[in-house]
Structure formats: C-alpha cells, structure tokens
C-alpha positions in Angstrom: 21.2 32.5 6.8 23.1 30.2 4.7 25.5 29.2 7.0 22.1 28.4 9.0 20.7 26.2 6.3 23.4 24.4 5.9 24.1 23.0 9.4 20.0 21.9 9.0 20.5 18.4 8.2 23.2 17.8 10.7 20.5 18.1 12.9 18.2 16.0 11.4 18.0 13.2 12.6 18.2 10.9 9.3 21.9 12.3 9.6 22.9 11.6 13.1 20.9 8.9 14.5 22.6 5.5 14.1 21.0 3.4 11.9 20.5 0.3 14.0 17.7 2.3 16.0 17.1 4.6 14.0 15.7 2.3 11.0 13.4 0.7 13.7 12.5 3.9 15.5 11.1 5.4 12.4 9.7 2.0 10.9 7.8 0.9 13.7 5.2 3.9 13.7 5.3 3.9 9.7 4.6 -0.3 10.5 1.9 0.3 12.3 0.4 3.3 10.0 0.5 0.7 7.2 -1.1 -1.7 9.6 -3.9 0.4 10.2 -4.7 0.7 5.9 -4.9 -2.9 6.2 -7.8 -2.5 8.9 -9.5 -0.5 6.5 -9.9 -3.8 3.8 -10.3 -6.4 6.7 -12.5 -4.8 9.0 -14.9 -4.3 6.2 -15.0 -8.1 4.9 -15.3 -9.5 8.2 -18.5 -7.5 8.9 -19.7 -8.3 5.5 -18.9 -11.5 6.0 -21.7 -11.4 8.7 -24.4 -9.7 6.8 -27.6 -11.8 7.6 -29.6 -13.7 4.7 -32.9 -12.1 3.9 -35.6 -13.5 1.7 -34.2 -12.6 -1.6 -30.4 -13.6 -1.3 -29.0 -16.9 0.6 -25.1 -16.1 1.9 -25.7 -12.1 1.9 -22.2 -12.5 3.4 -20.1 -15.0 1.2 -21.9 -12.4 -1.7 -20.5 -9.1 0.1 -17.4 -10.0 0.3 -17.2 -12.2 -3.6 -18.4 -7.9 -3.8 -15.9 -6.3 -2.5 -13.3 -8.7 -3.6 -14.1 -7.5 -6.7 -13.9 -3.7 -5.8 -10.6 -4.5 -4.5 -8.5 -3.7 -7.4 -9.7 0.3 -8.1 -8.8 1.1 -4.4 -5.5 -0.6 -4.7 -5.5 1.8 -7.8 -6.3 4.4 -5.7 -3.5 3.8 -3.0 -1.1 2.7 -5.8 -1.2 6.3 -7.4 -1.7 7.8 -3.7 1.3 5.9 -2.7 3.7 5.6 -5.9 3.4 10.0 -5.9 3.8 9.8 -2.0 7.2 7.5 -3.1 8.8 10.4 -5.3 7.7 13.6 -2.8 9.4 11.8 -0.1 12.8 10.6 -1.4 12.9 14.2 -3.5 11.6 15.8 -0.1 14.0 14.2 2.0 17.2 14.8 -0.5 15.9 18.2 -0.7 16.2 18.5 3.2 19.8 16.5 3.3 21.4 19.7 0.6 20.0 22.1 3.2 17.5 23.2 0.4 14.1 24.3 1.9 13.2 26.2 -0.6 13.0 23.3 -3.1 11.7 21.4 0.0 8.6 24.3 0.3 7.9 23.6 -3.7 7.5 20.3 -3.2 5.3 20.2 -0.4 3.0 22.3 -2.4 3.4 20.4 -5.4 2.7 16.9 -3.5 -1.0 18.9 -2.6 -2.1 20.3 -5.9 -1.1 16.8 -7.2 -3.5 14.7 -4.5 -6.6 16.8 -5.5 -5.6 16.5 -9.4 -5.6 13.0 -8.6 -9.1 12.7 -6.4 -11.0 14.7 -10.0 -9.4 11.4 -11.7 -11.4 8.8 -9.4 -14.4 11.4 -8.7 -15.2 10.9 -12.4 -14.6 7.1 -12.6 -17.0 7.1 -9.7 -19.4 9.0 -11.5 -19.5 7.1 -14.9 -16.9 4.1 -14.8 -18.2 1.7 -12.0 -20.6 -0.7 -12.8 -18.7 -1.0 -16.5 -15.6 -1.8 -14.7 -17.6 -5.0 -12.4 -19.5 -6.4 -15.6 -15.4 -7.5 -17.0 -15.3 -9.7 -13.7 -18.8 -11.1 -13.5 -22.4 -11.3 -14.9 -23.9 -12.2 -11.4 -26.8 -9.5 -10.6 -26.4 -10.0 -6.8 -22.8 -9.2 -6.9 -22.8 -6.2 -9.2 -25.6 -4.6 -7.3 -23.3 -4.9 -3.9 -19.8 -3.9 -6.1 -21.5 -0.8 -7.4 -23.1 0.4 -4.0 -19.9 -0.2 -2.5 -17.3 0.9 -5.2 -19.0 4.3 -6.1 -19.2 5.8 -2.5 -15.5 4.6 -2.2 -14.5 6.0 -5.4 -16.6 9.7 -5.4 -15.6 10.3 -1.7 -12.0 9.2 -2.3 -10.8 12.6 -1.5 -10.2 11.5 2.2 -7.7 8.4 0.9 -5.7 10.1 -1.7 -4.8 13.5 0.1 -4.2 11.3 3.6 -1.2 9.5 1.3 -0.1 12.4 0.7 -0.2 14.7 4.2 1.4 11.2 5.6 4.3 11.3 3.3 4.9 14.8 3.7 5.6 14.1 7.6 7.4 11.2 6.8 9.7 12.7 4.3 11.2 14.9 7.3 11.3 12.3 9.9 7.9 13.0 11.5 6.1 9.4 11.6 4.3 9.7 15.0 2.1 12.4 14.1 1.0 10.3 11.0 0.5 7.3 12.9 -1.7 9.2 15.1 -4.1 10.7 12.1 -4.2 6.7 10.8 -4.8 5.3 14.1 -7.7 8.1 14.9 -9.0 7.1 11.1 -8.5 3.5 11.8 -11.1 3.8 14.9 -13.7 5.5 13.4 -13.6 3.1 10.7 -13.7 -0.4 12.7 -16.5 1.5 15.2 -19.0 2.6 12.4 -18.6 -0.2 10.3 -21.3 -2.5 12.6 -23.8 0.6 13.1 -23.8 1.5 9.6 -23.8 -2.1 8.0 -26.6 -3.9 10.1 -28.4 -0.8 11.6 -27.4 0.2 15.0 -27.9 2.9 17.5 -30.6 4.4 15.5 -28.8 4.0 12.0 -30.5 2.1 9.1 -29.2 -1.0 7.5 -27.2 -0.3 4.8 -25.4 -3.4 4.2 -22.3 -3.0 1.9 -23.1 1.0 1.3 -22.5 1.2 5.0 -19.1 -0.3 4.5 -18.3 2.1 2.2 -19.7 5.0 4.4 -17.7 3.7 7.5 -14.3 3.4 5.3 -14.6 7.0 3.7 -15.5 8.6 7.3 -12.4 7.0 8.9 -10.0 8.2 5.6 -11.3 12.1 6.0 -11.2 11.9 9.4 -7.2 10.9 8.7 -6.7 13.9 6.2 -8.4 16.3 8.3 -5.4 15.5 11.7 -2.7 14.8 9.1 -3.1 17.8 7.6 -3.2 20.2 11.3 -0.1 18.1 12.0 1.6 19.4 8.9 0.4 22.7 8.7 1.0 23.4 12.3 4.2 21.1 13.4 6.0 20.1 9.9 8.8 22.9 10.6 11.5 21.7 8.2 8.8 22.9 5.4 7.4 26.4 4.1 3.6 25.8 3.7 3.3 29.3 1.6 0.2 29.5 -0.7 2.7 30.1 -3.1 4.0 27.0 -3.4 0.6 25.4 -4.5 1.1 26.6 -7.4 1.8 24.0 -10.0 5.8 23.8 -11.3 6.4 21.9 -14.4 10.3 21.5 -13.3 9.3 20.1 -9.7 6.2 17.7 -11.0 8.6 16.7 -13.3 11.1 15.6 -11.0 8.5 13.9 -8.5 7.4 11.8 -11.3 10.7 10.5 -12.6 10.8 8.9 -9.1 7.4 8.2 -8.6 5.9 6.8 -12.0 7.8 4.2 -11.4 6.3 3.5 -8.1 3.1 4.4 -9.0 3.2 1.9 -11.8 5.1 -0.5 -9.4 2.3 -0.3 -6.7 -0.9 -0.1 -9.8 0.6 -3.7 -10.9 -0.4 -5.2 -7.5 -4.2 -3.9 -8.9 -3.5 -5.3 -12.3 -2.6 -8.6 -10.4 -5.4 -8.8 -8.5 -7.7 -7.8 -11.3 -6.3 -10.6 -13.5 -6.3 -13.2 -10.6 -10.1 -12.4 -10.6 -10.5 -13.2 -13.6 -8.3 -16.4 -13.8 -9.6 -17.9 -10.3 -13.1 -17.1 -12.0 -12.4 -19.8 -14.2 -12.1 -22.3 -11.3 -15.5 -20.8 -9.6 -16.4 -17.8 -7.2 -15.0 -19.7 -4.4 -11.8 -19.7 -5.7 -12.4 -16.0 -5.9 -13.5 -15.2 -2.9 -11.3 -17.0 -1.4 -8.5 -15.5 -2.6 -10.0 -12.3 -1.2 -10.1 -13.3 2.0 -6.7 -14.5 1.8 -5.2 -11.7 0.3 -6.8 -9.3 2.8 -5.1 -11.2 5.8 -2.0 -11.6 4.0 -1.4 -7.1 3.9 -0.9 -7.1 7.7 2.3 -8.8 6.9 3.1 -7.2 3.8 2.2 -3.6 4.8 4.3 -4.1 7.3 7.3 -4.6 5.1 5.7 -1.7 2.9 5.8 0.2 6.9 9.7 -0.8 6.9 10.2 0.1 3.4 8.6 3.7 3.7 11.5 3.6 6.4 14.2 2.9 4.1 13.2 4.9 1.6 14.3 8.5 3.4 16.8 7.2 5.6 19.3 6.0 2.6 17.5 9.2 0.3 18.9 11.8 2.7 22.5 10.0 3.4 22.6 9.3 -0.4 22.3 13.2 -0.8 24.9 14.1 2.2 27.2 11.9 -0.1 27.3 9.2 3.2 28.8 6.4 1.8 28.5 4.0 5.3 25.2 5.6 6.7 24.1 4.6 3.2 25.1 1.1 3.3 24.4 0.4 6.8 20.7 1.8 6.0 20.3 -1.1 3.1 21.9 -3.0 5.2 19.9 -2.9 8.1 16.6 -2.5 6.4 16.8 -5.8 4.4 17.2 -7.8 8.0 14.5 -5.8 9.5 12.5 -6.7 6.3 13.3 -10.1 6.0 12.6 -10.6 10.3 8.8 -9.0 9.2 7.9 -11.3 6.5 9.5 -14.3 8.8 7.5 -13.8 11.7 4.3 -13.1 9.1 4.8 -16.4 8.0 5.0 -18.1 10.6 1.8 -16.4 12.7 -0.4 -17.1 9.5 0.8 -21.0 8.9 0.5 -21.6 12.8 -2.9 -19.3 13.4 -4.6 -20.1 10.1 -7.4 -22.1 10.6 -8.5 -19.6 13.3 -8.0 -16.4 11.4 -10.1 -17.8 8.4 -12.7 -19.0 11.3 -13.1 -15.3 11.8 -14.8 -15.4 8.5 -18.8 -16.4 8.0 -17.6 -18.5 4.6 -18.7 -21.7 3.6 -16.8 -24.8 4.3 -15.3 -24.9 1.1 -14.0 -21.7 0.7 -12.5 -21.6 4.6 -10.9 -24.7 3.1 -9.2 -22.7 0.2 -8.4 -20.3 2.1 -6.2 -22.5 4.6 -5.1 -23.8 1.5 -3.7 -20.7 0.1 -2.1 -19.9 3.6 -0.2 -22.9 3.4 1.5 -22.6 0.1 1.8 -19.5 -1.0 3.6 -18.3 3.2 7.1 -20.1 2.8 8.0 -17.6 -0.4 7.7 -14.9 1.8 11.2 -14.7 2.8 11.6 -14.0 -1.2 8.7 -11.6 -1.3 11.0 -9.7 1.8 13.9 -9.0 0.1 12.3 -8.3 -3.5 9.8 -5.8 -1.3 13.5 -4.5 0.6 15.5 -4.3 -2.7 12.5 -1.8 -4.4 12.7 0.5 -2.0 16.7 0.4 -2.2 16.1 0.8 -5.8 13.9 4.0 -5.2 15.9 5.6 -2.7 18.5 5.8 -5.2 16.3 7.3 -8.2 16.7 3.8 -10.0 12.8 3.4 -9.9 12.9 1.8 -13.4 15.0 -1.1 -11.7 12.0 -1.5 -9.3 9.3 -1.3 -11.4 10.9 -4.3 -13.4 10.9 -6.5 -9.9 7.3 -5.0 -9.4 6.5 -6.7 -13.4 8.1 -9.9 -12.7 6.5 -11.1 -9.1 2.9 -9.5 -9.8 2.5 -9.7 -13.8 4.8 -11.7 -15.8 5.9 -14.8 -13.8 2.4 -14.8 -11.6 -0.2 -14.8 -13.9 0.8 -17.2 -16.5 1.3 -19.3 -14.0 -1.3 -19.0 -12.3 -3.5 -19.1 -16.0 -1.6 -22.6 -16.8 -2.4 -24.2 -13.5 -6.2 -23.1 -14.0 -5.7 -26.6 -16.7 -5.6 -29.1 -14.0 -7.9 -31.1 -12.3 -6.9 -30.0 -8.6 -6.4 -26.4 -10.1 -8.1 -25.0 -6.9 -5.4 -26.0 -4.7 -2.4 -25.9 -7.0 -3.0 -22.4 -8.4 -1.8 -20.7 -5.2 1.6 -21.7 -6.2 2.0 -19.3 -8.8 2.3 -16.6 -6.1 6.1 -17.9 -4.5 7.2 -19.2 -8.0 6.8 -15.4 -9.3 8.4 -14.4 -6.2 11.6 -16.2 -6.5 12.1 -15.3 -10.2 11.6 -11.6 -8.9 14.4 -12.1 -6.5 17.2 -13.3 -8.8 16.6 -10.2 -10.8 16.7 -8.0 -7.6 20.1 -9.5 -7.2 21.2 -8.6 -10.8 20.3 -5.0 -10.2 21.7 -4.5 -6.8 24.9 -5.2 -7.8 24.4 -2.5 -10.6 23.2 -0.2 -8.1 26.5 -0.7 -5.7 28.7 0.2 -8.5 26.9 3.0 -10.1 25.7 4.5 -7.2 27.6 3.7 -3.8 30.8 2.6 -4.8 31.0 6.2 -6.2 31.0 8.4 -3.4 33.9 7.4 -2.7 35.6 9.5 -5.4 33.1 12.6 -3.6 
C-alpha cells in the first residue's frame, strides 16, 4: 500500500505534464470560472442600471447601482475570506498529494468544509444585525440606504451558497480537477444572468423587486454552484477520502491552512478595505465619482479575475513540484505563469482602452458619469502590465508558504501607496479626473517590492533544492 501511495503523484498530472501546456490547460478553465464571479457583479449593475424611474425616485438606475457600489465591499469580504482559506487548502492540499500523503490530504478536505460553514454563521449574523450600520459610514442618502440594505442583507444571510462554492471549487482545484468546477460556475453563472431580468423588473409572472431581485437572482445562481460542485467532489474527487470523520475539526491542520491562508485572506479583504476607503474618498468629489468608480471597477475584474484564474493556476502547479523537491518544474512553472499573466492583463488593457466608450454605453448612467468612467479606463489600463506581475509574484509568493511576502505587495498596491494618493488628489480642482491615477502609481511601488522579495524567495527557497 505504500509502495502504492507513493507512485500517486507520478501520476498526477501536476508532476508529469510539461508546464508550457499544462499552466494553460489548467488556467484556462480556472480563467473562465473566475470570469463567471465577475458575471455575478456585472450582470447585476447592468440590469440595475435599467431600473425604470417611478414617481418617487428620478434615476432608479444611477441610484441602484451608487447602491450596490456601496454593498460592494462586504461581498468582496465575503470572497476575500472564501478565497484567502480556499488559497491555504489548496497549496496544503496539493503538497499533501505531491508527498503521496492522502491521509493528510482526507483531513484537509474535511477541515476546508467545517471551515466554509464556520465562516457563512460569521456573515449570517452581520446580515442579521450589521447592515444598514455598515451603509450609514458611506452615506446619509435615504434612497441609497434603502436599496444597499434590501440588497446587502439577502446577499449576506443567504451567503451560504458563495462561501462553501469557494471552497468545493478549491477542493477540485487543489487535485487538478478544474473542469468539473468550471462546469458548477458556469451552470451558477446562467441562472444568475437568466433571473436577474424576471426578478428585477417583474417577468413571466414574478413581481418587481427591483434591487432585492438582484440579490435573489445572485444567491440562486451561487447555491445552484455549491449544490454541482459539491456532487462533483463527493462523487469524482478520487485523490481525496471524503470520510465523515474528517469533518471533524483538527487544531494541527486549521492551524496549518491558516499559516498559508491568513495571509491571503488578509491579502484578498484589502481589495474590500480599498474599495471601502475609495468610497469614502471619491465621496468627497461627489456620488458620480462614486458611482463611477463602480462601474469601472466592475468591468475592470474580467481582466483581473482572469489573472486571479491564472494565478489559482500557479498556485498548485509550483505547490506540488515544490513538495516533489522539483527544482526546474518549479522554476519553469513561475516562469511560465508570470508570461501567461502578463499576456492577460496586456490583452485586458488593450480591449478596455480600445472598446471603452461602448462597454460604459452598456450602462443607463448619466452623461457625466459615462464620462468618468471612460476617464478612469484611460488612465488607470496602462499600469496593468504592473498590476500582472505584482498579481503573478503573490501567487509565487504563496505557493511557497511565504504568504507574509504577499500580503505586504497586497498592502502596498491597495492600502498604503493607493489611498493617500488617491486622498491627496481629492485637493485639486480637476480631482475627478486626476484621482484615478492613484490606482497605477500604487501599482508600480507594489512591483519594486515584488522584485525585492523574489529574489529572497530564489535563494531561500529554490536555489535550495539543489542541496535535496
């Protein structure tokens, strides 16, 4: 049986495949998974967006989404903790499968589960009593808190569907299985974009229900994602024991999924602290500013989250070489996922700066904010080369257990650099089309740190297999 074990991850194919197709072949699907969470954001601005006026309220639509723009920042808390755990069970998961350990592998599957529904009791409860106390630190207006709080208490109490999707998705993942969680987000994904016009302006028998039917739409597509990720992993996820057993909480094991995690969970919560303070900050300049920048930033994840698709990518593939003690599988995998990285955020940039005007057209917004929102486009898309390689060198950083390294990137390009800057450009009299510079200054001071630690990572970590 051992002998068995142990020819495992030979046969995996993290440990075989070469690394020029295999970064792509296992990207693309993970690519296209994080695609599809982007849908979930866009798809329910752009309805919004077309929300009719009615007697009370004049731009329902510009409201709905200055609403959900607001919202924004607890679900990115939600996928930040969803995510950042999902970060540590899959590089432990996967280093667990290169040693030929399954029955480590088995504990941390379990682990991963008990942690997701530890996690959804968190959010059920700031559902229940933290919402509309949360909106009244971004704004006073009564139309806007009355659409945040519809919209961001379904999303939060029903947020089972999200979290435990993160974590059935990086369970697959973390043995090589990315088409089976593509499936359960594309399946999600659908049921999402096809309920979010019945439920928002009343079709096929359905009431209005305006931003709650957002919300509704959203949560039905995320459970209907848990509920096929999960078959897929209790019923094709083979590398793994799914025993009862193993849900069982083990102090040792969360321990361990944490040391590599917390740093990506706090890594990925920063983006919400970001966009929290940007709120606040482009509040200063005027809702336009803000919503705005919500549109913008909504568009902007297709590109990112697909560098985040790449990265979840990365992540395993130099994990389970790292723990084989593969020295060039290891470095071709960093190498080849920071030009796979870099060729995403290029072609990003590009599509937005040439299809901009058109994508914010999309959008029912007033002249002046579709004019910000080009605006934003147009600055803040030439640092994404830099945003690339900071996003690449993370998940380098990760693979490797150096999360601490990662989260410090994560601080300067979201917190430290970005929202001075932003703050101090908020003092001038153009401020609403200056401020969006903050966002590629931040990322090139990111960047020459990332350089710093990577060379700190080659020594420490790759240079020494060689004495292995």
């Amino acid at each position: 049986m051992a002998a068995m074990e142990n020819m495992r991850p030979a046969q995996n194919k993290m440990g075989t495949a070469p690394i020029k197709k295999l970064m792509p072949a296992m990207g693309l699907p993970m690519i296209l998974s994080m695609a599809l969470q982007a849908f979930y954001n866009i798809v329910d601005s752009y309805f919004v967006s077309q929300m009719p006026d009615t007697a009370e309220i004049t731009g329902a639509g510009e409201y709905g989404i200055n609403a959900l723009t607001l919202a924004f920042p607890i679900q990115m808390l939600m996928i930040a903790i969803g995510v950042g755990t999902g970060v540590g069970i899959n590089a432990l998961l996967s280093r667990s499968l290169g040693q030929g350990n399954r029955e480590k592998a088995g504990q941390i599957a379990g682990n991963a589960i008990f942690l997701g529904i530890c996690t959804y009791a968190v959010f059920l409860l700031v559902g229940l009593f933290g919402v509309d106390a949360y909106l009244r630190t971004q704004t006073a207006d009564p139309v806007i808190l009355q659409m945040g709080t519809e919209y961001l208490g379904i999303c939060t109490t029903l947020s089972f569907g999200a979290i435990l999707s993160m974590i059935y998705e990086k369970l697959l993942q973390g043995t090589g299985r990315t088409i089976p969680s593509t499936i359960a987000q594309l399946a999600g994904a659908a049921i999402n974009i096809a309920l979010d016009p019945i439920m928002i302006f009343g079709l096929l028998g359905f009431p209005a229900m305006g931003v709650r039917g957002a919300a509704y739409a959203t949560v039905a597509g995320q459970i209907a994602t848990l509920i096929i990720s999960a078959v897929f992993h209790h019923t094709h996820n083979r590398d793994l024991d799914a025993a009862l057993a193993y849900l069982k909480p083990d102090a040792a094991v969360i321990k361990e999924i944490y040391k590599i995690g917390l740093p990506a969970i706090v890594m990925q919560a920063l983006m919400s602290f970001m966009t929290y303070g940007v709120n606040i900050i482009f509040g200063r300049i005027g809702n336009g500013v803000v919503t705005a920048y919500g549109v913008y930033y909504k568009i902007q994840q297709f590109v990112f989250f697909a560098a985040f698709g790449m990265n979840n990518a990365l992540i395993p593939i130099i994990a389970f070489n790292y723990g084989r003690k593969d020295k060039r599988r290891s470095r071709d995998a960093i190498k080849y996922g920071m030009i796979y990285t870099l060729v995403i955020m290029a072609a990003g940039a590009v599509l937005l700066q040439v299809f901009a005007k058109q994508l914010i057209g999309a959008f029912a917004l007033s002249e002046n904010t579709a004019a910000l929102c080009v605006t934003a486009i147009r600055v803040i898309t030439p640092g994404y080369l830099f945003a690339g390689a900071n996003i690449a060198f993370q998940g380098i950083f990760q693979a490797f257990g150096s999360g601490m390294r990662s989260l410090a990137v994560s601080l300067l390009r979201l917190i430290i650099v970005a929202l001075p800057v932003a703050f101090l450009l908020t003092a001038f009299q153009n401020a609403e089309n200056i401020v969006w510079w903050a966002f590629p200054i931040a990322e090139a001071c990111a960047l020459a740190a990332a350089f710093f630690f990577m060379k700190a990572i080659t020594k420490e970590k790759i240079d020494a297999l060689e004495a292995k």
